[in-house]
N, C-alpha and C positions, 0 to 999 in steps of 0.2 A: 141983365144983372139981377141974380137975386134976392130978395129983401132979408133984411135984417129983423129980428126980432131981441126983447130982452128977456132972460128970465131969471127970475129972484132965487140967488144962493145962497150961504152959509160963508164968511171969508177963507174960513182953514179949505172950506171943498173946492175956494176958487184956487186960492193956492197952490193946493195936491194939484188940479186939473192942468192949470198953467205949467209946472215942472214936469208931465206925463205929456202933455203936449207937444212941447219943446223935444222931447225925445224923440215921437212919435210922425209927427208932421208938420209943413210949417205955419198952419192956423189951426183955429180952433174947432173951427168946422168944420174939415176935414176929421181932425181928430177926433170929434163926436160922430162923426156920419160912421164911419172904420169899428168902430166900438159898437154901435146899433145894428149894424150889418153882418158883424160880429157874433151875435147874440141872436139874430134873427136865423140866419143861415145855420148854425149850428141848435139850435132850435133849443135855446139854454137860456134860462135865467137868473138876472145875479144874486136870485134868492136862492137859489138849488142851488142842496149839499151836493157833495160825492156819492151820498148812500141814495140819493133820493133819484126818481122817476128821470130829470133832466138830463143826466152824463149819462146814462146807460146806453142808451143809442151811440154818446161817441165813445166810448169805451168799447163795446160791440165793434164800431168800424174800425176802428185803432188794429183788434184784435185782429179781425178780417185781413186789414190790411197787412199787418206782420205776417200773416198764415202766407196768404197770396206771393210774399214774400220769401218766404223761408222755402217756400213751392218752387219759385224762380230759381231759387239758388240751387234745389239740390238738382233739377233739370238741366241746370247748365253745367252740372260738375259730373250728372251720368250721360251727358249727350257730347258737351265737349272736352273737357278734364280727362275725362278715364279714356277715351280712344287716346289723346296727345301722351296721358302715360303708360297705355300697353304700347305705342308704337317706340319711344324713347325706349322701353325695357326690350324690344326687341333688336332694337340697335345696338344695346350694351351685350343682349343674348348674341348677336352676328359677330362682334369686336370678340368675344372669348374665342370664337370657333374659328378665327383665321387665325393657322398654322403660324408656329417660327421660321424664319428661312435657313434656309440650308446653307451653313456658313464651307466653302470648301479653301481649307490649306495648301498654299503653298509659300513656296520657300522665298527667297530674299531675293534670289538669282532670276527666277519666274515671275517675281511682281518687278524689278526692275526689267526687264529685256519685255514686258508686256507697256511698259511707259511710251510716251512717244516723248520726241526731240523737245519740245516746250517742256512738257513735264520733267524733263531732266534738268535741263534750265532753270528751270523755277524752282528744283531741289540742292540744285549747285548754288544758287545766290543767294536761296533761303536759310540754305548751313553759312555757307560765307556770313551772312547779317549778322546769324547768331554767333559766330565765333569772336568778330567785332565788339558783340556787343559783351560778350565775355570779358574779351580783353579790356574794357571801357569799365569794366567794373572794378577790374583787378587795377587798375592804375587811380580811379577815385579812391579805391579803398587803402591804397598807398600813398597818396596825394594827403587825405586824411592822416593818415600815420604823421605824414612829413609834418604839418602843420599842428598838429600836437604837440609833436616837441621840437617846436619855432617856443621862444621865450624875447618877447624885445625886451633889449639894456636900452638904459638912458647915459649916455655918456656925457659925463661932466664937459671933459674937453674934447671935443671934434663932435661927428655926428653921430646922433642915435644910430643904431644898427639893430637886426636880428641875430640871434645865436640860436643853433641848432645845437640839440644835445642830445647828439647822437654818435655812435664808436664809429671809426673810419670802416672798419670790415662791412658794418651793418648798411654804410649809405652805398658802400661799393656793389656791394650784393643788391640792393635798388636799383644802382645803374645799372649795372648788368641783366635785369630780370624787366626792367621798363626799357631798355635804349638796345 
C-alpha cells in the first residue's frame, strides 16, 4: 500500500481540484498522477504560453500528424477510389453499347396459333374473370342508384316501410339489363 502524504493548499484550489477530479477519476491521486504525466510526456509546462518554446514541438507533431494524414487519404482515393470509379464508368460505357432488340411483327392470328393449350386456357378464364368482374361493377353501380332513391316513410298506422322513387319504365329497364 502506498503511503499517504499531506500537502498545504489554498481552500478555492482544493475546491476547483475536487470538481476536476470528480470528472476525471475516482480519487485524487490518480487525478494528480494523469495531470503530471501529462505535462511531463508532452514536455509542457503550465507556465508556457502558446507563443512560447513549450507547444512548439506539439504543434509541429499536431501538424506532422495531419500531413501524414491527408498523405493517407489521397493514397487511398489514387490507389483504391479511382480504379473502383474507372471500372463502374466502364460498366455504364458497356450498358450504352448493348444494342436494342429486334422487336419482329406479327399478327393476331400468328401469336395466337404459336400459343400452346394452357396458354389459351389461361387466356380464356383470364377474359371470362374480367368480363365478371365488369358485370360486378355494372350491378354495384346500379345497386347504388337503387339505394339513392330508397327514402324510408315512418308510418303512423302500420309499419315503417321503404319507398322507391323511381318511374315504373326506369325500374323495368334495371330488371331487364341486371336479370
Amino acid at each position: 500500500m502506498d503511503d499517504f502524504n499531506t500537502i498545504r493548499l489554498r481552500k478555492k484550489t482544493i475546491s476547483n481540484f475536487k470538481e476536476y477530479s470528480k470528472m476525471i477519476s475516482p480519487n485524487y491521486s490518480e487525478t494528480l498522477d494523469y495531470m503530471v504525466a501529462y505535462f511531463k510526456d508532452n514536455n509542457i509546462s503550465p507556465y508556457d504560453l502558446p507563443n512560447k518554446f513549450g507547444l512548439k514541438p506539439l504543434i509541429n507533431d499536431l501538424n506532422k500528424r495531419t500531413n501524414a494524414i491527408a498523405t493517407i487519404l489521397r493514397d487511398i482515393e489514387k490507389n483504391q477510389l479511382e480504379p473502383n470509379r474507372q471500372r463502374l464508368e466502364s460498366l455504364f460505357d458497356a450498358m450504352d453499347e448493348i444494342k436494342e432488340p429486334i422487336y419482329i411483327a406479327k399478327s393476331l392470328s400468328e401469336i395466337e396459333a404459336s400459343k400452346s393449350d394452357t396458354e389459351r386456357m389461361l387466356d380464356y378464364y383470364s377474359n371470362a374473370y374480367e368480363n365478371k368482374n365488369r358485370e360486378l361493377h355494372l350491378v354495384k353501380t346500379e345497386l347504388k342508384n337503387l339505394v339513392k332513391n330508397l327514402s324510408y316513410v315512418n308510418n303512423t298506422f302500420g309499419k315503417d316501410y321503404f319507398r322507391l322513387d323511381m318511374s315504373k319504365e326506369k325500374l323495368e329497364d334495371i330488371k331487364t339489363r341486371l336479370l
